[in-house]
N, C-alpha and C positions, 0 to 999 in steps of 0.2 A: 400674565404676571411679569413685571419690571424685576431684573434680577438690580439690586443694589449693593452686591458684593464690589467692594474694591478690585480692580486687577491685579495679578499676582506682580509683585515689584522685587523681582528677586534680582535687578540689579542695581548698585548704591547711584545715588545721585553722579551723573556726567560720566556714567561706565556704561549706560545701555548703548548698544552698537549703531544705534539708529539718532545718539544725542547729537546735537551743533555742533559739541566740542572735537567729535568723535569724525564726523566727515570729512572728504579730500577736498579741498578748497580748489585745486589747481584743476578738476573738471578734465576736457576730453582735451588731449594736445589738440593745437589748430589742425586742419587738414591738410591747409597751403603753406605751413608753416610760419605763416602770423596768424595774429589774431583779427578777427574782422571789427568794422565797427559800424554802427548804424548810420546808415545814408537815409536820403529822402530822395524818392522819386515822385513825380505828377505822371500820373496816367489818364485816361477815360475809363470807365468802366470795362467796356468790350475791350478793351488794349489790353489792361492790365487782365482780367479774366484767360485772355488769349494766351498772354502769357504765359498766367498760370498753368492754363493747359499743355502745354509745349513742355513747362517742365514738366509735368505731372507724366507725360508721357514718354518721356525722358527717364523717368524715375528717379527724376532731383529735386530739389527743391528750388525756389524761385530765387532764393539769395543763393546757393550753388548754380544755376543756370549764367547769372550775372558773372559770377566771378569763372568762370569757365568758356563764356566771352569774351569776358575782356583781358585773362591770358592767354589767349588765341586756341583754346581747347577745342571751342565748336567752332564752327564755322557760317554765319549768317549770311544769307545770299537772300536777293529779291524772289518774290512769285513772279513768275512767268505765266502768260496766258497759255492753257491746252494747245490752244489753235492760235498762232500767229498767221496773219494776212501773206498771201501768196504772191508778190509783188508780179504782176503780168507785164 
């Protein structure tokens, strides 16, 4: 059975706590203290996945991994092979 009662509307138009008018527009302060803004990156597939992983494992996200980069928060270094050649 479809109940077709009305919902109780026990509050007046633009007072329920959850209305547009009622919300914080200003959202979460920045974290870096600006605001960010949308870039465009190219990747490969495998690159950008890679990435994601690294932050993922990091426990940031991939726009925090970038900007924690490039304020010299991390530090990105080359792979090195296990076994480098033993010069005789």
């Amino acid at each position: 059975m479809i109940d077709n009662t009305p919902p109780d509307n026990s509050y007046s138009r633009g007072h329920n706590p959850k209305s547009q008018k009622n919300l914080n527009r200003e959202g979460r302060q920045p974290l870096h203290g600006e605001p960010k803004k949308d870039r465009f990156v190219r990747a490969t597939t495998d690159g950008w996945e890679g990435f994601k992983e690294v932050a993922q494992g990091l426990g940031i996200s991939a726009s925090e991994l970038v900007e924690q980069i490039g304020r010299g928060e991390l530090i990105v270094s080359r792979k090195q092979e296990l076994y480098e050649p033993i010069d005789q």
